[in-house]
N, C-alpha and C positions, 0 to 999 in steps of 0.2 A: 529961522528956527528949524530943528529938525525935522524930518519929517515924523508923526510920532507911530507910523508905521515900520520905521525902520529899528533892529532891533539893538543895542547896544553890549560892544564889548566886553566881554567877561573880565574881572578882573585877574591877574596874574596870582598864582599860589605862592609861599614863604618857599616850599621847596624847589620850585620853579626858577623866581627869582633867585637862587642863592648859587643854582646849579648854571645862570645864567650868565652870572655877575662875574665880567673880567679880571677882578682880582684872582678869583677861588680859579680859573685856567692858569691866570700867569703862576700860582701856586703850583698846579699839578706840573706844568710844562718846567717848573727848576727843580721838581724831588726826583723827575722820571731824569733829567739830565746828572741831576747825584748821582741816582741808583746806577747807572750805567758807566759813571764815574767809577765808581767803586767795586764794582765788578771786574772793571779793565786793570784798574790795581790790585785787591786782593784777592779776586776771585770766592767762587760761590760754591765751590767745592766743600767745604765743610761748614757751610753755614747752618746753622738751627735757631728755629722761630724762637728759643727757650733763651737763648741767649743770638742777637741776633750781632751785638758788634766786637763779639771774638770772634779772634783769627788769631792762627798759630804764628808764633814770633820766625822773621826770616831764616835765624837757625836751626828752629826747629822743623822747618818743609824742608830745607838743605838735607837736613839729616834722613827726614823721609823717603827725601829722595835717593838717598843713599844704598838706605837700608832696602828699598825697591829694586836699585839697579843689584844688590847681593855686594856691595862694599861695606862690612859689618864692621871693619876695623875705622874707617873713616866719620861712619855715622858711632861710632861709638866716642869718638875721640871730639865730634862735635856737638854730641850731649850733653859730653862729659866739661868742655868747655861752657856750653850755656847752662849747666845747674852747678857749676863748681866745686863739682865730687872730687874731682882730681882723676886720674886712670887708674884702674884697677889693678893694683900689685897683691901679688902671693896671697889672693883670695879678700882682700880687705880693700875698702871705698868708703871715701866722704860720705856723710850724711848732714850734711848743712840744711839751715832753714829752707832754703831756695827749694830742696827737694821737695818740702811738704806746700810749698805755695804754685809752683808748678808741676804739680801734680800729672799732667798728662804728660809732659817732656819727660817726668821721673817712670811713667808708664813705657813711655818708648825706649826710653834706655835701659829696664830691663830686657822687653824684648830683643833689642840690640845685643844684650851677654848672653838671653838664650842661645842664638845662634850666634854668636861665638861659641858657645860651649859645644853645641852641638857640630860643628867644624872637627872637633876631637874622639873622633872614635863613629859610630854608628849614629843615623839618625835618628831623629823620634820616632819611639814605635818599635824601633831593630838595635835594641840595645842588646835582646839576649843572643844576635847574630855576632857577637862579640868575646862570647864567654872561651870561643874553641880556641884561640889564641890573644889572650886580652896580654896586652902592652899597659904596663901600670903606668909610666910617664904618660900616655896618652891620657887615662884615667886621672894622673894625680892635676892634669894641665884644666881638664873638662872642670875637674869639682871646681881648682878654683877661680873658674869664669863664672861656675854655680852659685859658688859664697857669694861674691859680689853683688848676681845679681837679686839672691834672699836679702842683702841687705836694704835694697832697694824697693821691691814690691811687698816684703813684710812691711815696710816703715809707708809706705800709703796703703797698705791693706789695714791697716789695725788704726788710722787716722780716722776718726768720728767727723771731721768735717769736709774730706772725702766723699763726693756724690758714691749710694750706695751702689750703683750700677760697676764703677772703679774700682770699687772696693775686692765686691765677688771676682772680676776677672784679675786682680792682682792676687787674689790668691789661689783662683784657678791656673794663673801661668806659675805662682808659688810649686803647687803640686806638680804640674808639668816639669820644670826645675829640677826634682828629686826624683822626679819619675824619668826623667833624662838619664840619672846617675844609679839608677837602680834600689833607691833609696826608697820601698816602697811603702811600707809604715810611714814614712814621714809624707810620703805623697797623699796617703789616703787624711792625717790630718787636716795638711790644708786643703785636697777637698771638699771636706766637712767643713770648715770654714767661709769657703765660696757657698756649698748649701745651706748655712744660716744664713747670708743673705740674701739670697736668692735659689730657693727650691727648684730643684730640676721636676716638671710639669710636664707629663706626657701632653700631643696633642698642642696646634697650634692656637692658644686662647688670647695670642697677645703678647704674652707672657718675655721674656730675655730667655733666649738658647743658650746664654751660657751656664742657668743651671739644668741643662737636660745633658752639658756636653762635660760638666763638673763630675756629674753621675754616673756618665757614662764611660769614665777614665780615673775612677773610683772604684769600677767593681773590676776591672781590668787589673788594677793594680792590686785589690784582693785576690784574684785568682794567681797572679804571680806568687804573690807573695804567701798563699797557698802551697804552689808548687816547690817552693825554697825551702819550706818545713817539711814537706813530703820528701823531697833528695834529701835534707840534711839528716834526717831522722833515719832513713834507708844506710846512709855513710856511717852512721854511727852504729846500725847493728850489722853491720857486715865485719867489722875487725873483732865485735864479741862474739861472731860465729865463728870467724876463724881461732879466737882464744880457746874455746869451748873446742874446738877440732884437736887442735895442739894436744891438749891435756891427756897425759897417757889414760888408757880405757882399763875399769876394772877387768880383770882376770874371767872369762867365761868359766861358769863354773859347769856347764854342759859340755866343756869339750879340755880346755887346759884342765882344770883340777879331776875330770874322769880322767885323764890321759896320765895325769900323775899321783893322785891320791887314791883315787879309785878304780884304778887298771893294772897294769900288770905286775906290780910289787904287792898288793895286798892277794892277787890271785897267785902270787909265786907264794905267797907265807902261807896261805892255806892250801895251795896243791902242793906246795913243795917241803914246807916242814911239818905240818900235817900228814902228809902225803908220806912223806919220809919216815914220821910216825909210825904211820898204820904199816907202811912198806918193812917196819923193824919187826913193827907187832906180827906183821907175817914170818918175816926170818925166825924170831924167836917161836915163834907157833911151829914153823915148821922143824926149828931144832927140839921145842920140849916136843913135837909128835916124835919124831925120829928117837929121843933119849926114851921117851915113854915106851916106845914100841921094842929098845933095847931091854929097857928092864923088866919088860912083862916076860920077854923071849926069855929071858934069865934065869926068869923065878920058877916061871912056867917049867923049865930046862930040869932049874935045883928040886923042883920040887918033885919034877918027875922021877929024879936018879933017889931020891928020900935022904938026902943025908947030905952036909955041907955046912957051912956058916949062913947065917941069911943076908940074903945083900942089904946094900947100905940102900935106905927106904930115903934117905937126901938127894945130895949128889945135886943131879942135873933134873931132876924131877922138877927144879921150880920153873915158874912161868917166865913171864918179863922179868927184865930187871928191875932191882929192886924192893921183888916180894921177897915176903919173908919165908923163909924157908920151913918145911915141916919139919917137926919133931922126930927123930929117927927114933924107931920101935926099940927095946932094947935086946942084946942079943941074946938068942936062946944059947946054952951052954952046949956042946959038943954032945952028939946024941943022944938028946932029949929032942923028942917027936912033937914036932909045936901041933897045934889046932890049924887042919886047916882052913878051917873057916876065918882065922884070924889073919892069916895072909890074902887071902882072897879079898875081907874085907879091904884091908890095906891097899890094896892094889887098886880094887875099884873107886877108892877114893880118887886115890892119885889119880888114876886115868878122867875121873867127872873135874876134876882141880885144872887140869891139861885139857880137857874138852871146855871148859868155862874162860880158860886165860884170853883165847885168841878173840875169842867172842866179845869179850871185854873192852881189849885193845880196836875192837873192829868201832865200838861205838864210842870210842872216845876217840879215835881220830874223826869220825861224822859229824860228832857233836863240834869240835874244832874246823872242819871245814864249813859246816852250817853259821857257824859266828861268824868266820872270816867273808862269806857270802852276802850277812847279815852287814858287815862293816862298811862293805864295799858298796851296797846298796845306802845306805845312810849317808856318806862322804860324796858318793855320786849326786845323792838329791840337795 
């Protein structure tokens, strides 16, 4: 018997024994031989705990690798074989089922028509290094590698059973796409589209970059497309300025119409027939003084000698033309001694008639030059 000093072995635990037990090794030692198996075949490159036994089909790494080495026609034409689009003619491509069930191949083969398209003309980013000399064949080649590939990442962007992650960047490389071709309204739609599914979030919280880089190539293509309204709007008022130049200018009325309405024809009618006027009204002034001063000498003459006919009291005694002329006295009879206070009177008449004429004339040509000053001033203003 034992001795009952000595003490006895503990028994063994469930977890002990189970992590002991030769089966549960020869388990581990054939999954680490799988795992390593499998690795040496498809490799661990794109593996995810979320889905741990997808892998991309042999033609679809062929094609990755394609599009790696920058052979975009080769990876295009072996996408385009494993989803059975067909190749991309004059803008138009397959849409078969295959595209919506292989959904990541139909993602690469967009990217794939990106840059095909982008091959044609300016990179992305340096499209408006294009405009100083834009080649439209270049342009009309780019859009439609662009059509093609909208028909491709709209038709898994707008797919509801589409991981949402796929979704946003199919419609962020959408906007890319049209932002390529300068299309920038329609870029800023889809990406609005990417930021309904995923919101661009300042700040690293976790969160998918590809709505902060949606956002951010979003307001890029508002500010373009900013600036297109601003040139366009500038081009359109620049030929109604020149319209508006064209158009003959009214008539200054501060320098053509003084220069001909109210310059020197209305000052020739009032210095010059006015003037002419008053310049008669002198001559005739100065002939009735002249007749006047004859026939006072005359009377003065007859009346000194006392005896003679009396002179004719008309004649040339009138003023201007056109007045009427005085009443001639009648004549006294041959040696009959008139009054002389009645010739005197007579005479003095005449001569205040001949001192009043020229005075008359003087203000009616002033009054005619003052109108025609008055006219000229009126027309001028």
């Amino acid at each position: 018997m034992p001795d009952a000093k000595t003490p006895r072995p503990k028994p063994k635990g469930r977890a002990q024994r189970f992590a002991t037990h030769p089966v549960v090794w020869a388990v581990l030692v054939v999954a680490c031989l799988l795992g390593g198996l499998g690795y040496l075949v498809t490799g661990c490159g794109d593996w995810t705990p979320s889905e741990p036994f997808t892998r991309n089909a042999p033609d679809v790494d062929r094609a990755i690798d394609l599009y790696d080495a920058g052979q975009y026609e080769s990876a295009e034409e072996a996408l385009t074989t494993y989803l059975t689009t067909g190749p991309c003619s004059d803008g138009s491509i397959g849409l078969p089922k295959r595209v919506y069930e292989k959904y990541n191949g139909s993602f690469d083969l967009g990217l794939t028509l990106f840059r095909m398209a982008e091959k044609y003309g300016e990179r992305f980013g340096d499209e408006e290094k294009g405009d100083a000399g834009a080649d439209e064949p270049v342009d009309e080649q780019r859009s439609l590698e662009i059509d093609c590939a909208q028909i491709i990442v709209k038709a898994i962007g707008s797919d509801v059973k589409v991981p949402v992650d796929l979704r946003a960047r199919a419609w962020y490389l959408s906007g890319n796409l049209e932002f390529l071709r300068k299309e920038y309204e329609a870029a800023v739609t889809s990406y609005d589209e990417s930021l309904k599914l995923i919101p661009g979030i300042e700040g690293d919280a976790g969160v998918d970059e590809i709505g902060r880089d949606a956002a951010w190539n979003r307001a890029i293509a508002l500010r373009r497309l900013r600036e297109e309204e601003e040139q366009d709007a500038g081009q359109d008022a620049e030929p109604d300025a020149d319209e508006e130049q064209e158009e003959p200018e009214e008539p200054d009325a501060g320098e053509d119409d003084a220069g001909e309405d109210g310059g020197d024809p209305d000052a020739g009618d009032g210095g010059e027939e006015d003037g002419g006027d008053a310049g008669d009204g002198g001559e005739d002034d100065q002939d009735a003084g002249d007749d006047a001063g004859d026939d006072a000498g005359e009377e003065q003459k007859e009346d000194g000698d006392a005896g003679g006919e009396e002179p004719d009291a008309g004649g040339d005694s009138g003023g201007g033309e056109g007045d009427d002329e005085p009443q001639q006295s009648p004549i006294a009879p041959e040696g009959d001694d008139q009054p002389p206070s009645s010739s005197q009177s007579q005479m003095d008449r005449l001569l205040d008639e001949l001192e009043e004429a020229p005075t008359y004339q003087e203000e009616q040509s002033k009054q005619r030059a003052a109108e025609g000053r008055r006219r000229r001033v009126m027309e001028d203003k």
